[in-house]
C-alpha positions in Angstrom: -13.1 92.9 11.4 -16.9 92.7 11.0 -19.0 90.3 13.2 -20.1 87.9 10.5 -16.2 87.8 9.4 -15.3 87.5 12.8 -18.4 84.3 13.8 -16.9 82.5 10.7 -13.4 82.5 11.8 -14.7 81.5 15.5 -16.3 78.4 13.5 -13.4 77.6 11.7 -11.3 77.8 14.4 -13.2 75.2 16.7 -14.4 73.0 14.0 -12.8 69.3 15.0 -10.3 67.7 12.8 -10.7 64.7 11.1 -8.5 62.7 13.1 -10.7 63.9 16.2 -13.9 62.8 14.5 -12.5 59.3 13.8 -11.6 59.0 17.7 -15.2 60.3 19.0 -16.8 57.6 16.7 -15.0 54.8 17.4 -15.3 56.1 21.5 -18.8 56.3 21.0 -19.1 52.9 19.3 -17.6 51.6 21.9 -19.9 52.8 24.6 -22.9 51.8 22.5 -21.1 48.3 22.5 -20.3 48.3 26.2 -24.4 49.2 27.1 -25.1 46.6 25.0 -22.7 43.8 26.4 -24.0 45.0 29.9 -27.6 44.3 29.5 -28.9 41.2 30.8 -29.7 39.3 28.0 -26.3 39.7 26.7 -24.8 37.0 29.5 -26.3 33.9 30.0 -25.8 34.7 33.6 -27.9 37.7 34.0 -26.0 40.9 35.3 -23.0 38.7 35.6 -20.1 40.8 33.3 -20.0 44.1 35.0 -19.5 47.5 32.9 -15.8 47.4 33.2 -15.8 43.2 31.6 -18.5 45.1 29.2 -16.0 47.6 28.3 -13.3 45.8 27.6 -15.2 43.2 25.4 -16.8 46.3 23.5 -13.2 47.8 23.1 -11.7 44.5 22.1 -14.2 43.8 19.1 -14.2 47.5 18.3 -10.7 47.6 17.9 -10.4 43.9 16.7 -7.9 42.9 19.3 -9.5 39.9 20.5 -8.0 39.9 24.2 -10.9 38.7 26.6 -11.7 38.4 30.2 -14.3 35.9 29.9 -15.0 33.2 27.7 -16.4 34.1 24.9 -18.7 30.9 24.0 -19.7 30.0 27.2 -20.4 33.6 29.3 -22.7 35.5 26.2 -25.8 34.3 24.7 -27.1 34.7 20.9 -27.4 38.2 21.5 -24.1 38.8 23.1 -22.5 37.1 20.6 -24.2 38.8 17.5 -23.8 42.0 19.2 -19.8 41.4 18.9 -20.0 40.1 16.1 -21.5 43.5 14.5 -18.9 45.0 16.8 -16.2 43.3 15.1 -17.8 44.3 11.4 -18.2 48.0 12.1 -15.0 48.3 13.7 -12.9 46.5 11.1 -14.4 48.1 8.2 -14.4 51.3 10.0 -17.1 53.7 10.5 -16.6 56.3 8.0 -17.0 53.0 5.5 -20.4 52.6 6.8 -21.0 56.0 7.0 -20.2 57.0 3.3 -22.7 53.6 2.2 -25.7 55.7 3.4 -24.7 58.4 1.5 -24.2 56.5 -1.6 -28.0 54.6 -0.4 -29.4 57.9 0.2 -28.3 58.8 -3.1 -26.6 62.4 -1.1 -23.5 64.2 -2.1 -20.4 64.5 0.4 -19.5 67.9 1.5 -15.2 68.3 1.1 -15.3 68.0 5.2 -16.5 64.5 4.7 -14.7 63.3 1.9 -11.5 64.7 3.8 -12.7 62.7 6.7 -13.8 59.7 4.6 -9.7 59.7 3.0 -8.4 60.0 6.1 -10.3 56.5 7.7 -9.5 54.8 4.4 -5.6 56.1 4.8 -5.7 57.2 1.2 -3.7 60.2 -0.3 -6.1 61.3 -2.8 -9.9 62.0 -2.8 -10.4 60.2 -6.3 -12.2 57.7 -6.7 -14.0 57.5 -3.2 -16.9 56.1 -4.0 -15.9 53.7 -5.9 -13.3 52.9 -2.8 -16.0 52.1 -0.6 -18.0 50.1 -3.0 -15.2 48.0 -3.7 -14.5 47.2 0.0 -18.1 46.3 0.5 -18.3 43.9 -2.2 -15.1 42.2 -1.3 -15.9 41.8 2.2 -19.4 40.9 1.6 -17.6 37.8 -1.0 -14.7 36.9 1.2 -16.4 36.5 4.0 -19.2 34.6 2.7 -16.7 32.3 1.2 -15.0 31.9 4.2 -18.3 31.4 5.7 -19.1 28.7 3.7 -15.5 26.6 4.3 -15.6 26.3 7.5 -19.1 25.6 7.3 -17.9 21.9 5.9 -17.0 21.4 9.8 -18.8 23.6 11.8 -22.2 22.1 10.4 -21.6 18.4 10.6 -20.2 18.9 14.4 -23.1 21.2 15.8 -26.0 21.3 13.3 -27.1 23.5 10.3 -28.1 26.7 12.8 -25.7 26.5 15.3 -22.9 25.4 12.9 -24.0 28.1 10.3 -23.6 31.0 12.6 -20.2 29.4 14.0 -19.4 29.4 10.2 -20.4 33.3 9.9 -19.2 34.7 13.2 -15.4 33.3 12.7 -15.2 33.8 9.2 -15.9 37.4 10.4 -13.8 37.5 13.2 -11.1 36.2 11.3 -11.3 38.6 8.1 -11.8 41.1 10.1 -8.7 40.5 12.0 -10.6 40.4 15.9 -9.3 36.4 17.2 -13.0 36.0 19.0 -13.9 32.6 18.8 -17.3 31.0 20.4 -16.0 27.6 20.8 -17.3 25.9 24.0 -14.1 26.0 26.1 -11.6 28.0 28.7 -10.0 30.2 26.6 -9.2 27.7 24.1 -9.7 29.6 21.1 -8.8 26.7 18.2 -6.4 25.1 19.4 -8.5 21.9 18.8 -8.4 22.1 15.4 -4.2 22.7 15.2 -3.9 19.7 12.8 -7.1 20.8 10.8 -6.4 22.1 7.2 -9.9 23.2 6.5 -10.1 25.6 10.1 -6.4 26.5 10.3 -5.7 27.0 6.1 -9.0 29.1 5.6 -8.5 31.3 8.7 -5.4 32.0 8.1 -6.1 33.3 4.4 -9.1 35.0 5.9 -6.3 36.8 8.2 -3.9 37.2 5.6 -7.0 38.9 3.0 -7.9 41.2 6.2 -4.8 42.4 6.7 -3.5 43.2 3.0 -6.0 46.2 2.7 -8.8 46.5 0.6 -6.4 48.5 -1.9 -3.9 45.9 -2.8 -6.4 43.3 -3.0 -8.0 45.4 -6.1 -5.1 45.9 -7.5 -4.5 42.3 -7.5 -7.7 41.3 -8.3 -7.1 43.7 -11.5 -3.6 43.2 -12.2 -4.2 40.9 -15.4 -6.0 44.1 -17.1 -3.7 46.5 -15.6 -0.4 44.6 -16.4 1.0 46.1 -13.3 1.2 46.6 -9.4 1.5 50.3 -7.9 5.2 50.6 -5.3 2.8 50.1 -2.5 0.8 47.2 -3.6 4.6 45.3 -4.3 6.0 46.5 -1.0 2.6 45.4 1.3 2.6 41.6 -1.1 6.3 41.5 -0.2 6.3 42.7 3.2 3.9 40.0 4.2 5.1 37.1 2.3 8.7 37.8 3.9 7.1 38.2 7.4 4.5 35.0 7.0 7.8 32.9 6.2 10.4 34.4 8.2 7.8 33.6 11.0 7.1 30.3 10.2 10.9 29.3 10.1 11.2 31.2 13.2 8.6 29.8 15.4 9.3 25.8 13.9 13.4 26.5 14.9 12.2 27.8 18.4 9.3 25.6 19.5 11.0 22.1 17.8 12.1 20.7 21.2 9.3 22.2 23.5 7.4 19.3 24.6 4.3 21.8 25.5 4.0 23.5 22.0 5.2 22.6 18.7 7.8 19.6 20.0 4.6 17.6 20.8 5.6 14.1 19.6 1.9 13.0 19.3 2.1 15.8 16.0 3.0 15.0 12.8 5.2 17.0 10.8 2.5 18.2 8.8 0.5 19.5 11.7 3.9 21.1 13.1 4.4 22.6 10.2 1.2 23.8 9.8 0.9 25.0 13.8 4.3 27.3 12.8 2.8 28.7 9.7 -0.3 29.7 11.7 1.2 31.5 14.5 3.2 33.4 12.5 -0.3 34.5 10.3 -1.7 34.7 13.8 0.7 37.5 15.5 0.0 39.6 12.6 -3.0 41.3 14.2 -5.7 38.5 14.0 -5.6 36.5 18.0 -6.5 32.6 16.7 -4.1 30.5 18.1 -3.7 26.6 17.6 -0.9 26.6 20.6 -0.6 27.7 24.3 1.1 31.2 24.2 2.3 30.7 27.5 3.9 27.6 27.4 5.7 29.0 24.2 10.0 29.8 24.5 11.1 33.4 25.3 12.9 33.3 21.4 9.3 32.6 20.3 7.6 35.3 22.1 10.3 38.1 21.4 9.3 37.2 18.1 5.9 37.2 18.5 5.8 40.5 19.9 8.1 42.1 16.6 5.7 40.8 15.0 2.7 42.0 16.7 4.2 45.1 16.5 4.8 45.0 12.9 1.2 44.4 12.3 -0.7 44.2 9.3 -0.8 46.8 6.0 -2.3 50.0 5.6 -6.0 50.3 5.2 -6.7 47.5 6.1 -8.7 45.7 9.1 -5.3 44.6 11.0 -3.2 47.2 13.5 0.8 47.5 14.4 2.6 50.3 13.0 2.0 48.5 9.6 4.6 46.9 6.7 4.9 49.7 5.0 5.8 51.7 8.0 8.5 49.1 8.9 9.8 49.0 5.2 10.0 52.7 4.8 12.2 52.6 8.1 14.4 49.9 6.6 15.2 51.5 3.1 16.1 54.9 5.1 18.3 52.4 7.2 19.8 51.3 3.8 20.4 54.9 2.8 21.9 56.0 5.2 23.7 53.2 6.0 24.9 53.7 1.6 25.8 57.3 2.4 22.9 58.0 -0.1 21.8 60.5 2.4 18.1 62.0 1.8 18.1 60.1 -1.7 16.0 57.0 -0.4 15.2 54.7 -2.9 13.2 51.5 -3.7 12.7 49.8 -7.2 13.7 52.8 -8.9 11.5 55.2 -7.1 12.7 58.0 -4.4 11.0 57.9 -1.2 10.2 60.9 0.2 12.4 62.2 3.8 9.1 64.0 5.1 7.6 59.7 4.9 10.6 58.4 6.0 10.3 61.0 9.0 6.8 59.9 9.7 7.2 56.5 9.7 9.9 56.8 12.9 7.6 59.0 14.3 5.0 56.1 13.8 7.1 53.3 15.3 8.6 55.9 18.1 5.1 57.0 19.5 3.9 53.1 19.2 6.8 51.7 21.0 7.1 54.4 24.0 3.2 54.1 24.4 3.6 50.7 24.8 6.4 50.5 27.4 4.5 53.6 29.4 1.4 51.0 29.2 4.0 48.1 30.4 5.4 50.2 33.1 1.5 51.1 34.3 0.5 47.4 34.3 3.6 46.5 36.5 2.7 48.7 38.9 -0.6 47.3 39.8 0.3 43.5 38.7 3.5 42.7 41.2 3.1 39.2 41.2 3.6 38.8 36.8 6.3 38.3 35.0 7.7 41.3 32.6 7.6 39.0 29.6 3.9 38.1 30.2 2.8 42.0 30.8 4.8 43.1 28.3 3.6 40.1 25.9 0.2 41.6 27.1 0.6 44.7 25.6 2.2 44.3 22.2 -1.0 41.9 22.1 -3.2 45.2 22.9 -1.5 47.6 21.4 -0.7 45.8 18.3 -4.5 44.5 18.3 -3.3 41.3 18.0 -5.6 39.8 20.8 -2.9 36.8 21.7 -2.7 36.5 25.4 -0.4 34.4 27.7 -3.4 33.6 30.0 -3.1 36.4 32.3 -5.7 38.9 30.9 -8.6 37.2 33.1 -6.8 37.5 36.5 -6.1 41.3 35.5 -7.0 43.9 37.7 -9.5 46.7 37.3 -6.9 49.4 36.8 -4.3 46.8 34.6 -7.7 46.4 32.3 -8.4 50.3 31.8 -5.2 50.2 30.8 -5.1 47.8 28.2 -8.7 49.3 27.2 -6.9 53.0 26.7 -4.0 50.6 24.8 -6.4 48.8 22.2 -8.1 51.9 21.1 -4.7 54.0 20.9 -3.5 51.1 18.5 -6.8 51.4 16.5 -7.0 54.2 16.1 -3.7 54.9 15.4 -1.0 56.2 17.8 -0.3 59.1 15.2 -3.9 60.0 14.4 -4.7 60.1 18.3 -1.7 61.9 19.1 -3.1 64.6 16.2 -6.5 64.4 17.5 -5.8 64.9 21.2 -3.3 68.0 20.2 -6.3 69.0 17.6 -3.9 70.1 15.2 -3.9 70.1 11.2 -1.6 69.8 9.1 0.5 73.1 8.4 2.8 74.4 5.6 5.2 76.7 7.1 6.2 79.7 4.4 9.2 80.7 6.2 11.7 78.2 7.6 14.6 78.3 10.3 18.1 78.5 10.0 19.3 74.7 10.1 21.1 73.4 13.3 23.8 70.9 13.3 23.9 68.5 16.4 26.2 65.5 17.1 24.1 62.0 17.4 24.7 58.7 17.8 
């Protein structure tokens, strides 16, 4: 083989994957946050949120989970908070997003490496279209979140003035598209739960959520569906997925918090604001971290069902995390099949589903869900003294990047909080994507194949 054959295979050979690229970026985004947060005129208490607190925060926004180990409001000052907030915004759109708008600014084109890379942060299966992709998610966040913006502006302004109450406005309308939870109201921990009988806060936060976690693609879709006549098998599944989850939920949490005093069974509430404190949690658990309730006064039922949901998550391509609903569908109709004797023939509205999806979609919720007991089993090891609902609660939270927190995240050690930091950005990132990128393998097609096995299961 001659040397310049032999330099180019070398090159080829330790060139990183695309699924490694997306896990440096958002690791180095995340240190550039951290730095940040550390400085001292981040804190209004100079020096007073050490690099680990500055870590976690910077991981937390990155990876829009929300969880926090200080008060948001009351420990950062204007610059801390806008620093989150553009923490929140970069990591919820995603880098690569970002990343492709220079190119389009700098009027440069992409080489196939970056497109490649570019498809893989947007989760799409084709590289068509791209730029118009990426175009199309910047002009709908830039109009939901304005709109958002301006809602909650009709409250925020009249209680703390046209500034402060204009960047309350922006920051949550941000925090709550983007699927993150912060919240900068003056208060320990309190997040909104002020405003649980509130139509304006709860009713536009929550559609904020629900926008930021249907994906940029089925929101196009929609938006275009009275030209198009018609919604792709994905765009029906993710609308369908989330409506039966956002109700479900709500039935769920109303059944299971009616007679608890501390939550829900309140008997200063009206039945509209019960109603409307069920509806929320159950937009709430899917990856966003508001809540209008105390978490840990909440029943076990309610928090097993929390956590499915958390786990769950939001759709694909979107700014929410969990294994995502059309990961959990795919499982169910392979349930169905199998369950039909229809064997690999998996079907839905007509359409065959492929086994090779079905078979990544298990491996999806089987990765997620033994990371997640490992992290649980970690955390119980250095925090004796909790319960295992609470930790494991904890890490669904984390994992799931829900942000929802039974009040223990604050008392956390050092070790239970590098934990959770390792558990946010493996649930960004994706637990399939990081398992690919720490193995640094692509994808292969094999030309020979093995003589099938047979095994007994089950």
């Amino acid at each position: 083989m001659e040397p310049a054959i032999i330099k180019k295979d070398i090159r080829k050979k330790n060139r990183l994957t695309p699924s490694q690229v997306l896990v440096i970026f958002f690791f180095l985004l995340i240190t550039a946050g951290g730095l940040l947060l550390a400085l001292p005129a981040a804190t209004v208490e100079e020096g007073s949120l050490g690099l680990v607190n500055a870590f976690f925060t910077s991981t937390s926004a990155v990876c829009v989970t929300g969880l926090v180990v200080v008060d948001t409001g009351t420990t950062f000052t204007l610059f801390g908070k806008i620093v989150i907030m553009m923490l929140i915004q970069f990591g919820g759109l995603g880098i690569m997003t970002f990343a492709s708008v220079i190119y389009v600014f700098l009027r440069r084109k992409m080489s196939i490496s970056n497109m490649l890379l570019m498809r893989e942060a947007l989760n799409q299966d084709s590289m068509s279209y791209l730029s118009n992709t990426v175009a199309n998610i910047i002009k709908m966040t830039v109009i939901i979140e304005c709109a958002g913006a301006l809602l909650l502006s009709f409250r925020f302004i009249p209680m703390y003035g046209a500034l402060k109450g204009g960047f309350f406005s922006i920051f949550h309308a941000v925090s709550a598209f983007c699927n993150a939870g912060f919240d900068i109201n003056s208060g320990n921990f309190s997040s909104i739960t002020e405003f649980v009988g509130d139509p304006l806060i709860v009713l536009t936060i929550s559609g904020l959520i629900i926008l930021g976690g249907t994906g940029f693609a089925v929101i196009h879709e929609i938006k275009t569906f009275k030209k198009n006549k018609k919604l792709s098998l994905q765009a029906r599944v993710v609308v369908g997925m989330t409506l039966f989850l956002i109700v479900a939920g709500t039935v769920g949490f109303f059944a299971f918090e009616a007679n608890n005093s501390k939550t829900i069974g309140d008997p200063n509430m009206s039945m509209g604001t019960k109603v409307l404190a069920a509806l929320f949690q159950s937009v709430t658990t899917r990856t966003a971290g508001f809540n209008t309730i105390d978490q840990g006064a909440m029943t076990l039922p309610s928090k097993l069902l929390s956590m499915v949901l958390m786990f769950v998550g939001a759709s694909p391509a979107s700014t929410g995390g969990g294994i995502k609903t059309t990961t959990f569908c795919i499982m169910l109709m392979a349930c169905a099949s199998i369950i039909k004797g229809s064997g690999e023939n998996i079907q839905f509205k007509y359409r065959r589903i492929s086994v090779v999806l079905a078979i990544k979609a298990f491996v999806i919720c089987t990765i997620s869900f033994m990371f997640v007991l490992l992290c649980s089993s970690m955390i119980m090891i250095f925090e004796q003294g909790l319960t295992f609902d609470a930790i494991l609660f904890e890490a669904f939270s984390a994992f799931g990047t829900v942000g929802l927190s039974v009040g223990i995240t604050p008392g956390l050690s050092v070790a239970s909080r590098i934990i959770l930091i390792i558990t946010m950005f493996a649930g960004r990132v994706g637990p399939l994507t990081l398992t690919m990128a720490l193995a640094g393998t692509r994808q292969k097609k094999r030309l020979v194949k093995n003589v099938e096995a047979s095994m007994m299961i089950g």
